[in-house]
C-alpha positions as CSV (number, residue, x, y, z in Angstrom):
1,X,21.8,-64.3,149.0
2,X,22.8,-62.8,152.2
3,X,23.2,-59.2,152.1
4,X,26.5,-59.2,152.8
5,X,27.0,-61.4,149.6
6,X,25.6,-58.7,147.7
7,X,28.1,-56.4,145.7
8,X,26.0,-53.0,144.8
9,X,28.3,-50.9,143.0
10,X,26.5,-47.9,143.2
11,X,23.5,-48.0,145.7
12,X,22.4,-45.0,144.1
13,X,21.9,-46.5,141.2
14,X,19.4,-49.1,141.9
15,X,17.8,-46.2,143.5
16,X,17.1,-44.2,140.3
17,X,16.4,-47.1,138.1
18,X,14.0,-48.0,140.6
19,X,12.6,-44.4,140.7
20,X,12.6,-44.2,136.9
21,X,10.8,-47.2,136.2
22,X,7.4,-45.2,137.9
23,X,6.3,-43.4,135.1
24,X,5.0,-40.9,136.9
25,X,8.1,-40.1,138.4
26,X,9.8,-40.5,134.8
27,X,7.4,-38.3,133.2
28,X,8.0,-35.4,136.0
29,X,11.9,-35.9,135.4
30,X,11.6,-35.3,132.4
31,X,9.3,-32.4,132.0
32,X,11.5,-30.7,134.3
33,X,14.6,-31.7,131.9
34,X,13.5,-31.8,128.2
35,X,12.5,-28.9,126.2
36,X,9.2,-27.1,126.7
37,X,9.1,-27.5,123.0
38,X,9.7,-31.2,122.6
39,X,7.7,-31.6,125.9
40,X,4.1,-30.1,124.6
41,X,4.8,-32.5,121.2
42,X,5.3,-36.2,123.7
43,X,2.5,-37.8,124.2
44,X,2.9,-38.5,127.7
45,X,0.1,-41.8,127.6
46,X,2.2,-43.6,125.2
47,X,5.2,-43.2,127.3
48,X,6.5,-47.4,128.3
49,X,9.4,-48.6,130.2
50,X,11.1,-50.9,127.4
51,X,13.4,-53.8,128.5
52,X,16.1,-52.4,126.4
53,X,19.9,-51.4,127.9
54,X,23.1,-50.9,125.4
55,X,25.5,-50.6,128.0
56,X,28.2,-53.6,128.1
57,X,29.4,-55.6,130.6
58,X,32.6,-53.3,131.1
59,X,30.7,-49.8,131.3
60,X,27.5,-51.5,133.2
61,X,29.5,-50.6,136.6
62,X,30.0,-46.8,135.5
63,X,26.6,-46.3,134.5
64,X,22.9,-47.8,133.8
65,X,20.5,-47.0,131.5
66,X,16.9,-46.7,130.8
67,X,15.4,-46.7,127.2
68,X,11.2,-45.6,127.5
69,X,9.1,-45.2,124.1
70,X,6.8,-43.0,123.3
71,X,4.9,-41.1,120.4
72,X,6.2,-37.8,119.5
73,X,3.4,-36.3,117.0
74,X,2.2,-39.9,116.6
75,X,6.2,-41.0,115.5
76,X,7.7,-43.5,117.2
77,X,10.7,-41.9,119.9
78,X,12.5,-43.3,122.1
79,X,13.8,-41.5,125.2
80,X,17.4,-42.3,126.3
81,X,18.3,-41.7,129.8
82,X,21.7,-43.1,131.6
83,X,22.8,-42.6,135.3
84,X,26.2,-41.6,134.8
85,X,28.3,-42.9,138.2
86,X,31.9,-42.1,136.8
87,X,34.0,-40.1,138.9
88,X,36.0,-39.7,135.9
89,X,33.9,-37.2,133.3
90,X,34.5,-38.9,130.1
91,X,35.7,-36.3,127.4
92,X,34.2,-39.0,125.0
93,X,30.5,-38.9,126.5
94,X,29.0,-37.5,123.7
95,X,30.1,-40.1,121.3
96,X,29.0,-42.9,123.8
97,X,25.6,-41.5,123.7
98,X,25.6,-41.6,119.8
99,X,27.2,-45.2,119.7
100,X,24.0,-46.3,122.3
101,X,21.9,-44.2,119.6
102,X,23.2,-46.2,116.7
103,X,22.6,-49.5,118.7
104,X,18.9,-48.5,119.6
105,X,18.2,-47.8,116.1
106,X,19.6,-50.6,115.2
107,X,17.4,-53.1,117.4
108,X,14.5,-51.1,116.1
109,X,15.2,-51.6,112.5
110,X,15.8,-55.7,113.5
111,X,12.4,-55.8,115.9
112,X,10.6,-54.1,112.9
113,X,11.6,-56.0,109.9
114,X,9.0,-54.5,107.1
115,X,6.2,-52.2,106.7
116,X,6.2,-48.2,107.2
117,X,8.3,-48.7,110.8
118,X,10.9,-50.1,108.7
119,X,11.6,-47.1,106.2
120,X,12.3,-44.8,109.3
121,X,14.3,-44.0,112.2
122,X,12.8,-42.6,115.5
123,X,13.7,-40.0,117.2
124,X,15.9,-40.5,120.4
125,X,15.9,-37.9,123.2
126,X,18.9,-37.8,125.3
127,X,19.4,-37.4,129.1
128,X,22.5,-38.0,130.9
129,X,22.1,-37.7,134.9
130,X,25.5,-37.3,136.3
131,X,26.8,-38.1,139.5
132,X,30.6,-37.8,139.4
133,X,32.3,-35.8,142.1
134,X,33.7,-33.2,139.4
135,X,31.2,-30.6,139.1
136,X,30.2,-28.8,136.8
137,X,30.7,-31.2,134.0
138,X,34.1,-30.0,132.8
139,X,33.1,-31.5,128.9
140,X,31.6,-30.5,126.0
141,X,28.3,-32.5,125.2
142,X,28.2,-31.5,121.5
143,X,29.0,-34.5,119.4
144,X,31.6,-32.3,117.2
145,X,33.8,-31.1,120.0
146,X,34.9,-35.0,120.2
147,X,36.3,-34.5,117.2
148,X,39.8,-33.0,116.5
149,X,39.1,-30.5,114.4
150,X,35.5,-29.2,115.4
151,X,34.8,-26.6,112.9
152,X,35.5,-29.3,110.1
153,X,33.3,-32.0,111.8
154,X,30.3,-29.4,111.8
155,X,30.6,-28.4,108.5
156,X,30.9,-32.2,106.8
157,X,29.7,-35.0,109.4
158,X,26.2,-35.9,109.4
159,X,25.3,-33.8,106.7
160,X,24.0,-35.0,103.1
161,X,25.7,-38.2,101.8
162,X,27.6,-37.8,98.6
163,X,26.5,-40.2,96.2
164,X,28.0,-41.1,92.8
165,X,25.5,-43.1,91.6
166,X,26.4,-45.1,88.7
C-alpha cells in the first residue's frame, strides 16, 4: 500500500500501542499509574504482551486495547489497558470496562479448561488512557454510578449470590 491508501484513524494510537508493546516502557507506565500497593505485589518478570483485544469492530476506531499477564503474588492477573480516542466521554465507560472484564475472563476460563487455573478467576487491573478533547473526564469511573439508582446498586450488585438450594 501507498501511504496515501492508508486510513490511520488515530495516528496516536498506533503510537502508544507501539510504545506499550516495550515492556519496559509498559512497566514504567504503569508504575507511575497503579497503586504503590498493587505495584510492590506484580511481579514485574512475569509481565507478557498477550495477543488478546475485546474491542469490536464498531468501537476498534474509538479506542484500542492492550491485555499484558502477569503474576500478582504468584496468581495469575491480567492487566487491562485501553487508549481511549473518543471525543465524546462515554457516561457508560465504566461498564465497557467490566463487559471487556467479563470477556477476558471468559477466554481464560475457555484457554484453561481443567486443573487449578480452572476453579479461579484472575485478577484484572484496569487502565484507561484518555485522549478526548473534554478534560477532565466529566464521568464517574465507579461501576455503580452507571446505574440509576447508585446507592441501591452498591448495597446489592456484586455482593453474595442468594442461593436457594433445593
Amino acid at each position: 500500500l501507498f501511504m496515501s491508501e492508508i486510513n490511520i484513524h488515530h495516528p496516536h494510537d498506533g503510537f502508544f500501542k507501539h510504545s506499550l508493546s516495550n515492556l519496559t516502557v509498559a512497566k514504567d507506565l504503569l508504575q507511575a499509574h497503579l497503586s504503590p500497593a498493587i505495584t510492590q505485589r506484580i511481579q514485574w518478570d512475569s509481565l507478557r504482551l498477550s495477543n488478546k483485544s475485546f474491542t469490536n469492530e464498531k468501537l476498534a476506531q474509538l479506542h484500542s486495547d492492550l491485555v499484558y499477564s502477569c503474576q500478582i503474588d504468584n496468581k495469575s492477573a491480567y492487566i487491562y489497558i485501553m487508549v481511549e480516542q473518543q471525543t465524546k466521554p462515554d457516561p457508560l465507560l465504566a461498564f465497557r470496562f467490566l463487559q471487556y472484564n467479563v470477556a477476558l475472563l471468559s477466554e481464560h476460563l475457555s484457554q484453561n479448561k481443567q486443573g487449578k487455573r480452572r476453579k479461579h478467576l484472575p485478577i484484572i487491573l484496569n487502565l484507561c488512557i484518555y485522549t478526548g478533547k473534554i478534560t477532565p473526564y466529566p464521568y464517574s469511573l465507579d461501576i455503580y454510578d452507571c446505574f440509576e439508582d447508585p446507592i441501591l446498586a452498591r448495597a446489592e450488585m456484586f455482593k453474595l449470590l442468594s442461593l436457594v438450594d433445593l
